[in-house]
Structure formats: C-alpha cells, structure tokens
N, C-alpha and C positions, 0 to 999 in steps of 0.2 A: 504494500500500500504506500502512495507516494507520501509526502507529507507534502499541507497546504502551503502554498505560498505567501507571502507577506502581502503582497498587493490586494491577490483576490480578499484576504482577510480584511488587510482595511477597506477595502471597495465593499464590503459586505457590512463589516461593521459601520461604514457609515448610512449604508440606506435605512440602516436600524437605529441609527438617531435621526431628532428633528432636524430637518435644516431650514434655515435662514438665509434668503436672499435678499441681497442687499443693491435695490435700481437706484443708481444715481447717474447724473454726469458727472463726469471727470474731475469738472472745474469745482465740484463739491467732495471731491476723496475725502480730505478733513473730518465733516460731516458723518462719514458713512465708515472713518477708522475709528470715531467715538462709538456708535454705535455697535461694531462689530465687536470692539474692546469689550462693551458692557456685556454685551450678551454671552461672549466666552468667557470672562471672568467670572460673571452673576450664576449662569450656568455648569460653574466646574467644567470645561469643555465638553460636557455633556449634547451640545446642541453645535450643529455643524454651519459652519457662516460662508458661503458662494459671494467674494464678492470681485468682482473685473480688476480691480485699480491695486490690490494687494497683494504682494507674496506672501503676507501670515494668514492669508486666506485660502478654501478655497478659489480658485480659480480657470480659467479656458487652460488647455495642455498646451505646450508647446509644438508645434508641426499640425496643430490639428485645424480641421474647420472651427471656425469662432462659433458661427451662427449654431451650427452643430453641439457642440459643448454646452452654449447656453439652453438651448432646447431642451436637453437632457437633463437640465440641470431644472431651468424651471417644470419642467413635467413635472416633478418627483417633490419641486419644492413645498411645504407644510404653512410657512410666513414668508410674505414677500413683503419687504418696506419699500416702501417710495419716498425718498428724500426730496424732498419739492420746496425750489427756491421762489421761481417768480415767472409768471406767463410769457416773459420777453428774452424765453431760452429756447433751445430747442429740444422738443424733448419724445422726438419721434422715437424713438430706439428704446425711450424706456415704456415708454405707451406698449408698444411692440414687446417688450419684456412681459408687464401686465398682463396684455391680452393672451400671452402663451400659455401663462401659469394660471390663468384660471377659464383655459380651456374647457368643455365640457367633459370633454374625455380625460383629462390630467386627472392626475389628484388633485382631492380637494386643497384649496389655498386658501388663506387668510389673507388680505390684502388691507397695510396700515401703514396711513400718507402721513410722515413725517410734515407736517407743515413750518415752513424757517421764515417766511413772510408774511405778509396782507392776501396771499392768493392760493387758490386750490386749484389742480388743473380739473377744467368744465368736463370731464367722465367721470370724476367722482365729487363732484358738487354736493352732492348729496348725503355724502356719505361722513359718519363721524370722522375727526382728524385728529391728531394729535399735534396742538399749537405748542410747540418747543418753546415759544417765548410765557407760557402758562402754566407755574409749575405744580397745579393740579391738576392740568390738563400727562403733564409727563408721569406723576403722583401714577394716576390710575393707570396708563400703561405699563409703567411696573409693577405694577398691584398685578395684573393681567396677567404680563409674561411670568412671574414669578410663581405664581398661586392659582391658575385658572387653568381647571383640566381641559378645557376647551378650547385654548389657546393656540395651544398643534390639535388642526384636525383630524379626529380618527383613533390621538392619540392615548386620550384616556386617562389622564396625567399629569401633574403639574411638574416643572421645573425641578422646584424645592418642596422643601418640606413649612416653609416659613405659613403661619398662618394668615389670611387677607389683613391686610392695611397694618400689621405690627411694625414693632420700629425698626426688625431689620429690611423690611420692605422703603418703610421713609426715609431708611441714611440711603439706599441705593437708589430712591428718585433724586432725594436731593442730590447726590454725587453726580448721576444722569444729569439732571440740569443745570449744576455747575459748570461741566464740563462741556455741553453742548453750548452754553452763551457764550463761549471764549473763542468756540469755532465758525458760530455761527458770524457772519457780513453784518455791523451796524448799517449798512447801507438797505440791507433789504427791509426794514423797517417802516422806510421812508419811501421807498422804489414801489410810486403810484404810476398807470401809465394814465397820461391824459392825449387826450383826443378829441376831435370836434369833427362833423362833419363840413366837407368841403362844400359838397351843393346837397339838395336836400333827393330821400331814396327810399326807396318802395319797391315790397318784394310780393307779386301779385301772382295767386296761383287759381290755375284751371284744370277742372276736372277730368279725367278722362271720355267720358260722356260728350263735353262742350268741348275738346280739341276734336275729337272724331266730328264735330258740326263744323269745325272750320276744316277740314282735312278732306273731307266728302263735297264740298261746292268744289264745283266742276270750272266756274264761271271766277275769276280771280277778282271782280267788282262788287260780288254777291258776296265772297269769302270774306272781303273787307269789313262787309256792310255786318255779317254775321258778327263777326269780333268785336268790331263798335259795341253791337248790342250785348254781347255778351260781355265786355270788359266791364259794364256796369254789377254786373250778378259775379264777378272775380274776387273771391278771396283777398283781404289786407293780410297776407302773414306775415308780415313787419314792415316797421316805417322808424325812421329819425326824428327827432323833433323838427328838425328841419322840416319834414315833409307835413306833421302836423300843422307847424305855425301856416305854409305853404296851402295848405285847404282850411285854415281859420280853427283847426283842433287845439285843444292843449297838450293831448296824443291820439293817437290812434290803433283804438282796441285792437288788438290781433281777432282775426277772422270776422270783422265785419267786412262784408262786402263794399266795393270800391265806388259803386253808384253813390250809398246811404253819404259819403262825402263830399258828394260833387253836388258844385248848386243845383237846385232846384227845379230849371229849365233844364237841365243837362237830363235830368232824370225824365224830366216831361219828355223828350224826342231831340232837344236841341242835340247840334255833335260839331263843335268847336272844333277849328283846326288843328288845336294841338290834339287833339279825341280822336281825329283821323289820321292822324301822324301817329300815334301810338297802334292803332286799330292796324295801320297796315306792318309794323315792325313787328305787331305781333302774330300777325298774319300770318308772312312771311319764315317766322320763328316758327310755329306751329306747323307750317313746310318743313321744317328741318331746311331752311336755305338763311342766308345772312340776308337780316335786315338794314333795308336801305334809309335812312333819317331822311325825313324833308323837316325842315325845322319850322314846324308851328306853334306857336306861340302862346303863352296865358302867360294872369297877370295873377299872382298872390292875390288870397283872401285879405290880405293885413294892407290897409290902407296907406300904412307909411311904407309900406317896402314898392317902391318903383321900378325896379328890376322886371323885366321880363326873362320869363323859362320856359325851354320846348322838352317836351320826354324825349329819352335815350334810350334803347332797350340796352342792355351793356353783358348780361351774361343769363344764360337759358339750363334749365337741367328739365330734363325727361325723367321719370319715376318709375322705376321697373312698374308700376301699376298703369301706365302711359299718361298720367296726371303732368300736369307741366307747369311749372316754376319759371319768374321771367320779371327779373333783376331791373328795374328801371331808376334812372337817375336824371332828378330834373338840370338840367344843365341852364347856367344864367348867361344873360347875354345884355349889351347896352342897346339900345337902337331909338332912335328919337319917337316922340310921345305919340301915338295913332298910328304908327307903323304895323300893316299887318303883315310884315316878314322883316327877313334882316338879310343882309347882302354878305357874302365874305369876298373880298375884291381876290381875285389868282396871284400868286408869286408874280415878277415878272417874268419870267423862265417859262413860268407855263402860259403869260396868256399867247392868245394867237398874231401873228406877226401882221402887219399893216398891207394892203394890198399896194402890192409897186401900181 
C-alpha cells in the first residue's frame, strides 16, 4: 500500500475546512490583509483564506489559468467578502467573482460587503453591509463569524467556542476596527460623486404588442402616424429633473405614460413638430434602422426658460420579450424668438462651390 502524499493531504484537508474569499481590487490589498489576518488569527487557522494579492494566502498557482483557479476556488467557497470602496472604480472582475460563487449550482455562499465608504455597489443595494467606519456595525460581524453556526453554510458550527457578544468577542471587534481605520482612505469618506444633467432625458418604453403596430404598417406615413399616436400611451420609465422642470413636473412618476404630460391639446389630437420628429426617430428605431433627426422644436413648460429643445433619440434596447426601450434627450438650441426651425450653416469645406 503506497503511502498518501502530502499535497493530496493538504488539498483534502482543506476542502474540509471553511474557506474565505477575499474580492477586492488591488488598489485595496491593505484592506483585505487586515481582514485575512483577522480571520486566520481569530480562527486558529482553522478557516482557509483565497485571497489574489497575497503569498500568506491562498492563492491562483503559478503556470496555471487564473480564471480557472479562481473558478474552482469560488465554486467550493463557504464566505465571500467584498471589500467595497467607492462606485468611481472598477469593479467588473469582482462582480464576476460574486456572481461565480453564488452560482446556482456552486455551493452555497455567504456573501458580506465590506462597506469602506458612503457607497454600496447597486447589486447588493439591498442587502445588509457591514459599514467599517461603525463599530457596531463591525461589533456584530464578529459576533457572526465567531459564534454563529450559520455563518459557513452547511457547516453546522461555529468558529469558536466563545459564547455571543462576550468580551472575548468585543476585544476582537474592537481590534477588527482599530485596525481597519488605519487602512482604510480618509479620503473615501468624503469621495461624493456629483453630477448634473447636461440637457434634460427621458427613457420611454413600448410594448411588444405596440412595436408589432408600428412594424406591420406596410405604408412608412401611416407607421409614422401610428407612433405619434402611440408615443402618447408610452411608458415614462425614467426622466431627470431636467426633463420634469422641461414639461412643468417637479418629477416625473416612473410608468406614467408620456401623453398624461404633454399639454393638453397634445393629448386632444394636436402633434407639434417636435411630436413628429420624435414619432419618426422612433419609427425608424422600431425598424431596427438608424434614426434620422429633423430638429423640431418646443419650448419648456417654465416660462422663464427661453431656450428652445428638439428630441434626440440617442440609444435603443430591444427586450428578449421584443418590448422596446428608447433613450431620448432633449437637446437645447438658441434661434431667435418665433422661429419654427433653426439652420446649422455647412463647414466651409462642405458647402457647395459657386457656379463658374
């Protein structure tokens, strides 16, 4: 009988403890060696830490696929933390980490967001966090990890032996939170993003039902005429304050229809040039073909805004249900007072040369 090897052994022994993965970017290692420290200290090495950025960790093999290694890693993983700094990073690859480990088919996963700033990433909006800069909020994840058999999925088991909320639970938050405010960016605190819309925007959606009525006119005057009338019965699934102030709102409810906003005669049959500027880009869209802007014009609800705006349609999504989505942005323009259009004079380059 041969005797076992030392690899398979450890590779055996550790599927048999919990493991801990640890998503971070990079530019947060810091972050995610405090955490890693805690939980192999807290744990007696008892609990196995996956994390990219460390040699006292595990981590991807040398010579191997990356994507591969992590794959196998998060299938099997038990807790996955997400160290989350600020919405104005990238954080495609940890999303993609997430969504691996808590496959349908993986093992079950625990998934618990480190939050280091003012922001949560919008997939787990929802979801309780753990605000590092709160330290009851850090308090009860170590209560969690240390004392809660539920903690590792499946596993049946707590950590320790320590009983909930005793004091060797509170020196090991408080050391947790000591040591995490010395890593954590004073900068992310204060790291708000601000933004303002440029021109005001409106995202109007049609059923499948009503694009199959602009899709079936045969006649491309009639198709027009269709979408006019349908754009008034068109889904508001969101708007800017821009676009409320823009139709006299102070906002504008998601899923009321796009008519209940337009004046009055609009709704009685009138259909303003810019109504048929939008009718045909949306036409056209509803073609699956790019639409062509003629720029017609309206004038804001708000009496003090003298600007004139023509609809844009600027980006389209179809809906595996064949519903259709269609981005519009009013775009502003100057043009003297009673004008009903406005001119854009050619490059010189393009206009046409003078007859010899």
């Amino acid at each position: 009988m041969t005797a076992e090897t030392q690899p398979a052994r450890d590779e055996r022994n550790e599927r048999s403890q919990p493991l801990v993965f640890i998503s971070h970017r990079h530019a947060d290692r810091e972050i995610a060696d405090v955490v890693r420290d805690f939980v192999t200290y807290r744990s007696g090495g008892d609990v196995v830490v996956y994390q990219t950025s460390s040699s006292d960790a595990q981590s991807p093999k040398i010579g191997r696929n990356v994507n591969h290694e992590l794959m196998k890693a998060l299938w099997r993983t038990d807790v996955l933390v997400l160290i989350y700094t600020s919405q104005e990073r990238d954080w495609d690859y940890c999303m993609w980490e997430c969504g691996v480990a808590t496959h349908s088919e993986s093992e079950d996963t625990n998934v618990i967001v480190l939050q280091c700033g003012r922001q949560l990433p919008r997939v787990f909006a929802d979801q309780v966090a753990v605000d590092i800069r709160d330290p009851e909020k850090v308090r009860r994840f170590v209560n969690a990890f240390l004392t809660d058999r539920d903690f590792f999925p499946g596993r049946g088991e707590a950590v320790t032996r320590f009983l909930p909320n005793d004091a060797n639970v509170a020196r090991a938050a408080q050391a947790l939170y000591e040591d995490l405010q010395k890593v954590v960016r004073p900068e992310l605190e204060d790291e708000q993003i601000e933004e303002w819309p440029a021109v005001p925007f409106v995202r109007l959606g049609l059923t499948a039902s009503q694009v199959r009525q602009i899709t079936d006119e045969e006649d491309d005057e009639q198709a027009r005429l269709t979408t006019s009338a349908l754009l008034l019965e068109a889904g508001v699934l969101s708007a800017d304050r821009e676009a409320a102030a823009l139709f006299g709102r102070p906002t504008l409810p998601a899923d009321e229809s796009f008519g209940k906003i337009l004046p009055r005669g609009v709704r009685e049959g009138q259909r303003p040039e810019w109504l048929r500027s939008l009718a045909d880009q949306v036409t056209r869209a509803a073609q699956w073909n790019f639409p062509t802007v003629r720029w017609g014009l309206m004038r804001s609800a708000n009496e003090n805004d003298g600007t004139w705006y023509s609809p844009v349609l600027t980006h389209v999504r179809r809906l595996p249900t064949k519903a259709m989505e269609f981005d519009v942005h009013f775009q502003r323009f100057a043009c003297p007072a009673g004008a009903p259009a406005i001119s854009l004079p050619l490059p010189e380059a393009a206009a046409p040369a003078n007859p010899s």
